[in-house]
C-alpha positions as CSV (number, residue, x, y, z in Angstrom):
1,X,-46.5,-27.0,47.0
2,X,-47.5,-30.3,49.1
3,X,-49.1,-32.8,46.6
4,X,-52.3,-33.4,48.5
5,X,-52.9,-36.6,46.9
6,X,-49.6,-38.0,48.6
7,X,-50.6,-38.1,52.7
8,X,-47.7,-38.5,53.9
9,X,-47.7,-39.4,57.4
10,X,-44.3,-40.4,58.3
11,X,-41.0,-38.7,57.0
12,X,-37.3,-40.6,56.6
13,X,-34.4,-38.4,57.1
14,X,-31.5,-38.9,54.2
15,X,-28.2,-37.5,54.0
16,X,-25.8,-36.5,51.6
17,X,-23.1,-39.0,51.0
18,X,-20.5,-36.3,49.6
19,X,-21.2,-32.6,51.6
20,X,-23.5,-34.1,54.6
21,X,-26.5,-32.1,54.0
22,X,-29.8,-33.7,55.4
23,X,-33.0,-33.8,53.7
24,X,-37.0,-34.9,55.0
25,X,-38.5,-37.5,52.2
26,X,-41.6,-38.4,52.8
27,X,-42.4,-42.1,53.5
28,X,-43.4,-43.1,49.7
29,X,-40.4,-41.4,48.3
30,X,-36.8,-43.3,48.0
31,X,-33.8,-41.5,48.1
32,X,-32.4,-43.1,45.1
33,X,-35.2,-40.5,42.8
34,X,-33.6,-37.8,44.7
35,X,-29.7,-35.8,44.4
36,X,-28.2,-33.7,46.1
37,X,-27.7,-29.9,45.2
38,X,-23.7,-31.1,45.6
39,X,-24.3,-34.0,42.7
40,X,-23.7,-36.2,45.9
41,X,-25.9,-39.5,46.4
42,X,-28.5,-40.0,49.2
43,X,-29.0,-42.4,51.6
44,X,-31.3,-43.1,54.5
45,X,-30.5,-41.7,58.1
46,X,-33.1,-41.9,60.3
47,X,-36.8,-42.7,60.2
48,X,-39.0,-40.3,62.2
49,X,-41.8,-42.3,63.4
50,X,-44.8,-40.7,64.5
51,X,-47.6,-39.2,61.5
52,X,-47.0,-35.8,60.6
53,X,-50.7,-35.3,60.0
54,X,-53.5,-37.4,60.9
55,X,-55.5,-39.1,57.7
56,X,-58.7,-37.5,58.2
57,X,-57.1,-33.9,58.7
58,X,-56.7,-31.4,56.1
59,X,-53.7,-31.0,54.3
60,X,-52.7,-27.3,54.5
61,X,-51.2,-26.0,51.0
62,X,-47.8,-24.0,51.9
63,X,-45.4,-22.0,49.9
64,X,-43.2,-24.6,49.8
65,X,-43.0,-28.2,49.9
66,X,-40.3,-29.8,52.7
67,X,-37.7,-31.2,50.3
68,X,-37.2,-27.4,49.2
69,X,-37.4,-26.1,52.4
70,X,-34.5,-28.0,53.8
71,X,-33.3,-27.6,50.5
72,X,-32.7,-24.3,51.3
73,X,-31.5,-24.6,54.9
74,X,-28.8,-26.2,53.8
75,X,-27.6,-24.0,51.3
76,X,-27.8,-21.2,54.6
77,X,-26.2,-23.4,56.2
78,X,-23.3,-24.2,54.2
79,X,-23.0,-20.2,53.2
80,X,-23.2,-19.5,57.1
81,X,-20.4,-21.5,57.9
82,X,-18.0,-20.5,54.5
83,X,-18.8,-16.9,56.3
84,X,-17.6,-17.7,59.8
85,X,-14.4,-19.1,58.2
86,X,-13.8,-16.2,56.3
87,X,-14.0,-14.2,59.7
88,X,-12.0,-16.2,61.5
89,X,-9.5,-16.1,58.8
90,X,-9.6,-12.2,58.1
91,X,-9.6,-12.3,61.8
92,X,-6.1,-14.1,62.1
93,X,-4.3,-12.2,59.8
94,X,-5.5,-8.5,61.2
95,X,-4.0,-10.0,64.7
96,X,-0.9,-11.2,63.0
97,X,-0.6,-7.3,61.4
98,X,-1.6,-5.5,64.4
99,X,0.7,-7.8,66.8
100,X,3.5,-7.6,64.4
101,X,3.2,-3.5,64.5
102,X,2.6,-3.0,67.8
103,X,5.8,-5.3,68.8
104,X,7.9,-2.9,66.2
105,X,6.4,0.1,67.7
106,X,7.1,-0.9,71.2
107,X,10.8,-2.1,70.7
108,X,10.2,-6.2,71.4
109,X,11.8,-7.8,68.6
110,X,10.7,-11.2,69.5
111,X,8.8,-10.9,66.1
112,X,10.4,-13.3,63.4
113,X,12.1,-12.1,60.6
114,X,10.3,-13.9,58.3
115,X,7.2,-12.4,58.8
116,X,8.1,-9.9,57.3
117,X,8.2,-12.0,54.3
118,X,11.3,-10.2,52.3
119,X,14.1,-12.1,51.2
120,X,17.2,-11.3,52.4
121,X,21.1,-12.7,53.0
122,X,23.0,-12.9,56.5
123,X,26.0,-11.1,57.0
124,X,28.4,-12.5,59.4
125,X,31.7,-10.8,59.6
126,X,33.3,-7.9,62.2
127,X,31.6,-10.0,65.6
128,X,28.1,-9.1,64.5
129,X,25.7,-10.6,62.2
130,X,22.6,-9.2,61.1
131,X,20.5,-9.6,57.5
132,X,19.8,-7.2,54.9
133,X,17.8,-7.0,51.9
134,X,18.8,-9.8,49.3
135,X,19.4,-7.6,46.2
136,X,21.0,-4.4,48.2
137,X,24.8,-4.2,47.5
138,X,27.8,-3.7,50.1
139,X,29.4,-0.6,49.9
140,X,33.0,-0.9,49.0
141,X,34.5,2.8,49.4
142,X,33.6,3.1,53.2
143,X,35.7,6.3,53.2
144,X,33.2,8.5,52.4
145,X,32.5,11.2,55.7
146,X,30.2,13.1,53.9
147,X,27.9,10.1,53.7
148,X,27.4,9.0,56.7
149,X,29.9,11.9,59.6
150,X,33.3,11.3,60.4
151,X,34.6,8.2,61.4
152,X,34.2,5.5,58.6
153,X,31.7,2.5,59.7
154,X,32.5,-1.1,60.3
155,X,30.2,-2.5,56.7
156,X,27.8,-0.5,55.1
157,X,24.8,-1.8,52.3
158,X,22.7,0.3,49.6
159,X,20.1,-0.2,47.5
160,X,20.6,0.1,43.7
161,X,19.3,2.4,41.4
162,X,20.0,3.0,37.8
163,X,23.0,0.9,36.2
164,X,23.6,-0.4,40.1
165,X,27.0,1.3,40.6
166,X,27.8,3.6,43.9
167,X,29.0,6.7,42.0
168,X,24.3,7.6,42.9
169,X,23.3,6.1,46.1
170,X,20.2,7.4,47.9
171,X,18.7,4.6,50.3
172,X,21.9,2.8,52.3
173,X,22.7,1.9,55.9
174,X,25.6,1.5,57.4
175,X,27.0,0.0,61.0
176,X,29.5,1.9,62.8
177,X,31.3,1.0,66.2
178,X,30.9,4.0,69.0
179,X,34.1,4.7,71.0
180,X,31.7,6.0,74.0
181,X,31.3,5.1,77.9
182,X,27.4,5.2,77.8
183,X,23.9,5.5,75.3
184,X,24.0,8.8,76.6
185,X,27.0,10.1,76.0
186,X,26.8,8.7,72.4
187,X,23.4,9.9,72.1
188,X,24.5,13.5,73.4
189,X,27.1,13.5,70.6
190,X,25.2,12.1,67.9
191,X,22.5,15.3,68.8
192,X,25.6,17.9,68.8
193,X,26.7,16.7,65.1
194,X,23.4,16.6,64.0
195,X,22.4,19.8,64.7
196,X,25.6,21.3,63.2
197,X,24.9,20.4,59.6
198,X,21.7,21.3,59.7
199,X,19.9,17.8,60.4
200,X,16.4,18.2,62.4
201,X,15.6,15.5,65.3
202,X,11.9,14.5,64.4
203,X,11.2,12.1,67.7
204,X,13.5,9.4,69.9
205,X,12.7,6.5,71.7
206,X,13.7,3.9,74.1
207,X,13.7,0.0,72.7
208,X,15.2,-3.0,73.0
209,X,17.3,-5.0,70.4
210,X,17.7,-8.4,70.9
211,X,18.3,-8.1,74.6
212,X,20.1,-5.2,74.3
213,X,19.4,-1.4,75.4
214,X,19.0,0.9,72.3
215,X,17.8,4.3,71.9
216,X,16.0,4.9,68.0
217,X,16.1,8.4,66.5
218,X,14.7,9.8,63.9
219,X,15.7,12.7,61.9
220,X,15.5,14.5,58.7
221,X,17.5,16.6,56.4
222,X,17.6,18.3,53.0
223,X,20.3,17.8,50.4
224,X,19.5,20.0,47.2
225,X,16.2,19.2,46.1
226,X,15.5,15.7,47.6
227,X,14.1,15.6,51.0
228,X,15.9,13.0,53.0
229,X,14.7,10.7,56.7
230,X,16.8,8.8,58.4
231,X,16.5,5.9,61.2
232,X,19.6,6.0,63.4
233,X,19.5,2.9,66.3
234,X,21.9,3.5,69.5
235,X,23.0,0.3,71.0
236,X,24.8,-0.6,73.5
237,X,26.5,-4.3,73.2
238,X,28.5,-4.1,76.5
239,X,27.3,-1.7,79.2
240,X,30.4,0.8,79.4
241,X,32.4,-0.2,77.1
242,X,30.9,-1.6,73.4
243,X,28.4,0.6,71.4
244,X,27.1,0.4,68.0
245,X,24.9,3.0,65.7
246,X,22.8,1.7,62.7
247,X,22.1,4.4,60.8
248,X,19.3,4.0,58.1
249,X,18.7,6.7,54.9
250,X,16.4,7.0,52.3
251,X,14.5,9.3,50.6
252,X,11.7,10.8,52.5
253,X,9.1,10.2,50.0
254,X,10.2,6.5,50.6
255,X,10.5,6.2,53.7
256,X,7.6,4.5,54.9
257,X,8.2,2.0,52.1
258,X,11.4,1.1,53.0
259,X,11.0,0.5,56.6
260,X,10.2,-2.9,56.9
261,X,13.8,-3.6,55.5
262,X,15.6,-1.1,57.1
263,X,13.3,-3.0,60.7
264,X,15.1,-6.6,59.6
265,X,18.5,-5.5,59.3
266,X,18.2,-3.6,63.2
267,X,16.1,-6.2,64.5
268,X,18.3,-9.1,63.5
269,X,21.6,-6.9,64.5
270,X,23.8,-9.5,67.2
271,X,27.1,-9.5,68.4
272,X,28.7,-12.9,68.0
């Protein structure tokens, strides 16, 4: 309520020393009576000065008086702008996601490693270097066809379950080198074995690794009663004459789970 006994006629502007918020006293009030809602001190800004009301005019009664009123501008204000950071924050990080997917989707591996935020080691032996997921193992009995086809592969990594060992290993991938002329003709093989044991192509697509032309299929099998997916990556290193295969397995019910590591290993895969 304005105190009708108080005419004031001329208002000073203070501010908040601490958080900035303005406030109207009115000409026989001092800031030092006054505080902030912020604990912060006040102190004069600027001095409006031409008469609010005339002397001989009524003084309307409102619902509030104008230190409360700005009182409460400024706490909208300050919650408007906490709320436009929080947008512009959420909005970041969808953009990040959304980028980040779409560039895996589409093949561009420009996207950083790190953004994927796993920890991982670098593996730099055989002319390639690549990283994998820092607590998966390397597989040392590479001589193991019925893991991963004939024709044993150049280094191989798997994830440990149980006591760790690799007598029971469900998620692995392994690197091999292709003795091929072309993408196609190793892709044309690669479908030929496939379908042989039993293995069903679910979809294939054209990307880019690095640079370097690749083809990624995706297929799925069943051995007993697990239900197994695989991401196999076709690369070739040197048109006509050097290509590679990642080939990525886990456990379908995992599979979407254990992507994102399976993606750092293929998109940081380089000849040296």
């Amino acid at each position: 309520m304005i105190n009708m006994s108080k005419k004031k006629y001329y208002l000073m502007i203070v501010k908040c020393e601490s958080c900035g918020i303005e406030y109207e006293l009115g000409s026989d009030e001092k800031p030092s009576d006054f505080q902030c809602e912020c604990g912060g001190e006040l102190s004069p800004n600027e001095m409006v000065f031409e008469p609010i009301k005339s002397p001989h005019e009524p003084i309307i009664e409102e619902d509030l008086d104008d230190k409360s009123k700005n009182k409460k501008i400024g706490i909208a204000g300050l919650f408007g702008i906490v709320l436009i950071l929080v947008i512009i924050i959420a909005g970041i990080s969808f953009f990040n996601d959304t980028t980040f997917s779409k560039n895996i989707k589409s093949g561009n591996t420009s996207v950083e490693n790190s953004t994927l935020n796993l920890p991982h080691n670098t593996y730099s032996a055989n002319g390639l270097t690549f990283n994998y997921p820092a607590d998966w193992k390397q597989i040392s009995n590479l001589n193991k066809p019925s893991r991963w086809g004939y024709g044993n592969p150049i280094v191989a990594y798997y994830q440990p379950i149980g006591n760790g060992t690799e007598y029971y290993i469900q998620t692995y991938f392994y690197i091999k080198q292709r003795d091929v002329k072309s993408l196609d003709e190793m892709l044309s093989d690669y479908r030929t074995d496939i379908a042989q044991i039993g293995q069903t192509e679910v979809s294939e697509k054209k990307i880019t690794i690095n640079g370097m032309k690749a083809v990624q299929l995706i297929k799925t099998w069943r051995n007993g009663n697990i239900q197994y997916k695989a991401l196999t990556v076709h690369i070739e290193v040197i048109p006509g004459s050097k290509y590679y295969r990642i080939g990525c397995v886990v456990p379908a019910s995992e599979y979407n789970a254990t992507l994102p590591k399976f993606e750092m290993v293929v998109n940081s895969f380089k000849p040296n």
